[in-house]
C-alpha positions in Angstrom: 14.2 -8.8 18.4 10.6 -9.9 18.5 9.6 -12.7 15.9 6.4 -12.9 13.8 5.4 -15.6 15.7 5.5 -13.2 18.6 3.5 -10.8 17.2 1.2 -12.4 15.9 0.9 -14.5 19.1 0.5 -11.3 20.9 -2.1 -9.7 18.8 -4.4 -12.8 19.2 -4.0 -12.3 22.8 -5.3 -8.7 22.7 -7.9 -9.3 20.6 -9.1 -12.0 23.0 -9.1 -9.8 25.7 -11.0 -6.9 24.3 -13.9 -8.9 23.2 -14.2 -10.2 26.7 -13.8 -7.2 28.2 -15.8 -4.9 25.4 -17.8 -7.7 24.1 -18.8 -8.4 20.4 -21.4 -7.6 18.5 -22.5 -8.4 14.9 -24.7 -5.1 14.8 -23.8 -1.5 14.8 -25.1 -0.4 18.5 -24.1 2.9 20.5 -21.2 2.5 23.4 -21.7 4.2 26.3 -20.6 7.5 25.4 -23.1 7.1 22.1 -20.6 6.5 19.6 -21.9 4.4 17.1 -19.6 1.2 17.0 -19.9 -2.4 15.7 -17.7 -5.7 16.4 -15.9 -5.1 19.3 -15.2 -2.0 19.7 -14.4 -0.4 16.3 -16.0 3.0 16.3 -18.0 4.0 13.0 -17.7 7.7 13.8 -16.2 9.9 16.5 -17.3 13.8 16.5 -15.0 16.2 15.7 -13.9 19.2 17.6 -16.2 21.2 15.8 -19.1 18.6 17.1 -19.7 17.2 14.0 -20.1 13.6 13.1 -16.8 12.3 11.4 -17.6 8.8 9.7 -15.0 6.1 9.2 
């Protein structure tokens, strides 16, 4: 049984890695697929089956 040490440990570890690997801004900016996202990597809106913008 993992800890809460270990988790938390783990989470800070896989936060570090995606804001090396996605970066992080303080700006709302448009990924490469044009979603508009802001910090590192937290999408504001996706579109919906339908094509519509679904905000967050």
């Amino acid at each position: 049984m993992s800890s809460a040490i270990d988790v938390i440990e783990n989470l800070n570890i896989l936060t570090s890695h995606i804001k090396v690997s996605e970066g992080e801004y303080f700006r709302v900016y448009s990924d490469p697929l044009g979603i508009p996202t802001i910090g590192y990597g937290y999408a504001l809106a996706i579109k919906g089956e339908d094509g519509r913008w679904k905000y967050y």
